[in-house]
LUMTOR-420658 format. One record per residue (C-alpha): residue in one letter; x, y, z. Coordinates in steps of 0.5 Angstrom, whole numbers, padded with zeros to 4 digits, always signed. Layout:
aXYZ...
END
This chain:
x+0441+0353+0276x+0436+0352+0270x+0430+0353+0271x+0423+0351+0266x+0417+0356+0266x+0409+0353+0264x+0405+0358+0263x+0411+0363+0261x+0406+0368+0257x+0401+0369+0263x+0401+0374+0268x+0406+0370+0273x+0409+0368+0268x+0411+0374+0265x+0414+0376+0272x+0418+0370+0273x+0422+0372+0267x+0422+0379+0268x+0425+0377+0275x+0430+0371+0273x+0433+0375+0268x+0436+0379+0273x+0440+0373+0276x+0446+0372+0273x+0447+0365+0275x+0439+0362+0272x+0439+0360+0266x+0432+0361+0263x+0427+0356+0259x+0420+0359+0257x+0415+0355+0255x+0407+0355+0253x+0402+0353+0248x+0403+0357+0242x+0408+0363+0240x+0412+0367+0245x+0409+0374+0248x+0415+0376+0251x+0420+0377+0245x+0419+0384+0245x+0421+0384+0251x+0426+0379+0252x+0430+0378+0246x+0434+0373+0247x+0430+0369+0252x+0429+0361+0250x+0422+0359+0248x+0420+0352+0247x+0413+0350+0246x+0409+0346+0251x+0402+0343+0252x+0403+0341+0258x+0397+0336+0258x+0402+0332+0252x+0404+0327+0257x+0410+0325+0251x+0412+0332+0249x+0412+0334+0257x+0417+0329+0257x+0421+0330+0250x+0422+0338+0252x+0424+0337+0259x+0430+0330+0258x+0432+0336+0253x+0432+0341+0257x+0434+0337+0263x+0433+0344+0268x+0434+0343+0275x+0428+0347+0277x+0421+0346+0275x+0416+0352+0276x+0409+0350+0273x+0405+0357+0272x+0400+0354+0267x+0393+0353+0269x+0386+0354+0268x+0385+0360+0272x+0377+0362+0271x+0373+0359+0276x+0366+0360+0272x+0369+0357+0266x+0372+0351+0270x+0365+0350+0273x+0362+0350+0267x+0368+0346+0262x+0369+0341+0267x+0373+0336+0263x+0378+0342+0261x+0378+0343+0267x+0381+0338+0271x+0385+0336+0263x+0389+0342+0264x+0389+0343+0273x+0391+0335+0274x+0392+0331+0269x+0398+0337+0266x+0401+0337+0274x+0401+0329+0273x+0405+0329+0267x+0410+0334+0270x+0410+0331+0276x+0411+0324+0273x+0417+0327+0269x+0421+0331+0274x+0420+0325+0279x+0425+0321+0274x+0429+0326+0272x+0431+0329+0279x+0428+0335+0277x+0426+0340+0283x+0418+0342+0283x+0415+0348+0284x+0407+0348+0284x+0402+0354+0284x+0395+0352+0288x+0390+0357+0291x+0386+0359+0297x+0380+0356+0292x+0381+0350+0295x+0378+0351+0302x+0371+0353+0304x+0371+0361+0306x+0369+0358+0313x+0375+0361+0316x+0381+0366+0315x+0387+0369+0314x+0389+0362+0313x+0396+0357+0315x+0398+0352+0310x+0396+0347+0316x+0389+0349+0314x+0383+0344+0313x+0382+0343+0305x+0375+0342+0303x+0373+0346+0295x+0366+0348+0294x+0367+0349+0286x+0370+0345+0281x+0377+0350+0280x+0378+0348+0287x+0377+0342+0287x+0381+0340+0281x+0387+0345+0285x+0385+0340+0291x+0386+0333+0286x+0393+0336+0284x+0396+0338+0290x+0395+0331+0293x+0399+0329+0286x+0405+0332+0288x+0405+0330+0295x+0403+0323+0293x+0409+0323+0287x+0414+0318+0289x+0421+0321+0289x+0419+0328+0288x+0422+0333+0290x+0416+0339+0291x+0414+0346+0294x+0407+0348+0293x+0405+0355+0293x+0398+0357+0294x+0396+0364+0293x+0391+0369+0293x+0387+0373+0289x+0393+0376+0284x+0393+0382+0280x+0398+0386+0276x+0400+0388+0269x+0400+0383+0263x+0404+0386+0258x+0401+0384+0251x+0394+0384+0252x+0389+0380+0256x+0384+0381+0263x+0384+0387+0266x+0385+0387+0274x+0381+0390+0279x+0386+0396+0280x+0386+0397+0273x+0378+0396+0272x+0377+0400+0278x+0381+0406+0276x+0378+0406+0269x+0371+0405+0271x+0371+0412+0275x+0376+0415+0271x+0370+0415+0265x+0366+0417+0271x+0363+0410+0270x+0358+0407+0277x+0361+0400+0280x+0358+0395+0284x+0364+0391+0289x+0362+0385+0293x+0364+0387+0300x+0362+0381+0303x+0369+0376+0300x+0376+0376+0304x+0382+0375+0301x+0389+0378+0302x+0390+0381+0295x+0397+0378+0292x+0402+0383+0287x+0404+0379+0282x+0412+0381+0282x+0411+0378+0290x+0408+0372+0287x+0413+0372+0282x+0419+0373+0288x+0415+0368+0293x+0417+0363+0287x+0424+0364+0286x+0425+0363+0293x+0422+0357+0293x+0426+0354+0287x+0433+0358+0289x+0432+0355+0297x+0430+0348+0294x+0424+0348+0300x+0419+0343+0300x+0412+0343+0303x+0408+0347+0302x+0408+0356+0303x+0403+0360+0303x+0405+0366+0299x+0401+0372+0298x+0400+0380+0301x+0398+0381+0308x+0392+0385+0308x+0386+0382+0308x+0382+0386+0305x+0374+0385+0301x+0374+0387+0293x+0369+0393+0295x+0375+0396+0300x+0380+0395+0295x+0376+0400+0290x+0376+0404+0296x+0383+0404+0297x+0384+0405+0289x+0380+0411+0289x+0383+0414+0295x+0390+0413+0291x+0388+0416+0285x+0385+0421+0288x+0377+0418+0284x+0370+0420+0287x+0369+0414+0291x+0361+0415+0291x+0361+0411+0285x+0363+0405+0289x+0357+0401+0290x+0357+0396+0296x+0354+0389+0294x+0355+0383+0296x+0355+0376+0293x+0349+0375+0292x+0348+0381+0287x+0351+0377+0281x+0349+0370+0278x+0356+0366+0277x+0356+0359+0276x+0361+0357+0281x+0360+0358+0289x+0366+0363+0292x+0369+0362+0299x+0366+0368+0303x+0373+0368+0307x+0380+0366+0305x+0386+0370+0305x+0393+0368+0308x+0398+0368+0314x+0405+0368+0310x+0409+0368+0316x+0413+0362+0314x+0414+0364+0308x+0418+0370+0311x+0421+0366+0316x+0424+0361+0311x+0424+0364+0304x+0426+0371+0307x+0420+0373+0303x+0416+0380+0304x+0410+0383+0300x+0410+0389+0298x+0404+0394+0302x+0396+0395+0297x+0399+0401+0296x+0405+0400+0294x+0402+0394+0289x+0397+0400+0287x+0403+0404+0285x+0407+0399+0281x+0401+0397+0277x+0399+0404+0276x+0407+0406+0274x+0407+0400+0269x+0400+0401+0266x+0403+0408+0264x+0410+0408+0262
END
């Protein structure tokens, strides 16, 4: 197997190549806009640049690579500034994912792509991959628009991964997490406000990264619904953080969603059932707690 990363520089990204590195029979081709963040790391991994939205240089790169797997990470991510910037939204979510899309379907090339429980309402959940999709934000809808490319690109060989609410630990800097966020906060003795009227099933990002790896190694198709299993409000994370390391949880103010003025609308309840990822992929997700513990253990090492 030869597997070509988008996004390689990101959060999931990051793991993916932590992950693959540990399979003697994968070979490995990151890629991302500007210079690698992984060197440090990992030394001798590939690196290519790739601005997935260059429709002739996503071509280029993958008729000189040739991988036989595609896993495309890279995506605008923050729902505010997809609100806000629409047409980089839908540049980078869509018209990048129809450019692969279109280039893997000629070359035979298999396509894993990430989606997002953005793309339904929060009227209902935890949620199958049988679900009614229906965004209430432009991010949602530009994931929506992207999922329906891939499903429509003629001999295309796809899996599609929706995830939920994913943290972890970026190596070389960038967005902080609500664990981290949360542990820091109280540790400087620090009052915060967490919405406690939004459910989602908090995804580790090594789960994310390992529910990939699947997905391409099985050569599924369809789409699976990959993330952790609780269902849990962000207000009960922090709970839960605290609790873990030992922090006063009266600096935990409960608020709902109301309490912040965010230009674009989040669903109220989301969150996934993974029991088909579990019976077909053999995924398992790790616990809260023990996403709690590993990210902890990364941060201070």
């Amino acid at each position: 197997m030869k597997i070509l990363l988008t996004g390689a520089n990101g959060l999931l990204g990051q793991k993916l190549v932590a992950l693959l590195a540990q399979q003697p029979a994968v070979e490995v081709v990151a890629t991302g806009r500007g210079a690698s963040r992984l060197a440090a790391w990992h030394p001798d991994l590939r690196f290519v640049a790739l601005d997935v939205t260059d429709g002739p240089r996503v071509h280029q790169v993958l008729a000189q690579e040739r991988p036989t797997h595609v896993v495309h990470t890279a995506a605008m991510t923050n729902v505010d500034e997809c609100e806000l910037n629409q047409a980089a939204c839908w540049l980078q979510n869509v018209t990048a994912v129809a450019h692969l899309a279109a280039t893997c379907a000629a070359l035979g090339i298999h396509l894993t792509h990430l989606s997002t429980d953005f793309i339904f309402d929060g009227s209902a959940g935890p949620l199958a991959e049988d679900a009614e999709p229906a965004p209430i934000s432009h991010y949602g809808a530009s994931k929506l628009a992207a999922e329906r490319l891939v499903q429509g690109t003629a001999g295309l060989r796809w899996a599609i991964a929706r995830t939920v609410l994913v943290y972890g630990v970026l190596r070389g800097g960038g967005r902080t997490n609500l664990v981290l966020w949360v542990r820091d906060s109280l540790r400087a003795g620090k009052a915060i406000q967490v919405v406690d009227d939004q459910w989602r099933t908090p995804t580790l990002a090594e789960d994310l990264a390992q529910g990939c790896w699947l997905l391409a190694r099985h050569n599924a198709r369809g789409i699976y619904h990959i993330s952790g299993e609780e269902v849990l409000t962000p207000y009960g994370m922090a709970l839960r953080v605290a609790d873990y390391f030992g922090l006063d949880q009266a600096l935990i103010e409960r608020v709902d969603a109301r309490t912040f003025s965010q230009p674009a609308r989040r669903p109220a309840r989301t969150g996934f059932l993974v029991g088909k990822a579990r019976a077909e992929l053999g995924y398992r997700p790790r616990s809260f707690e023990e996403g709690i513990a590993l990210v902890a253990a990364q941060q201070d090492a």
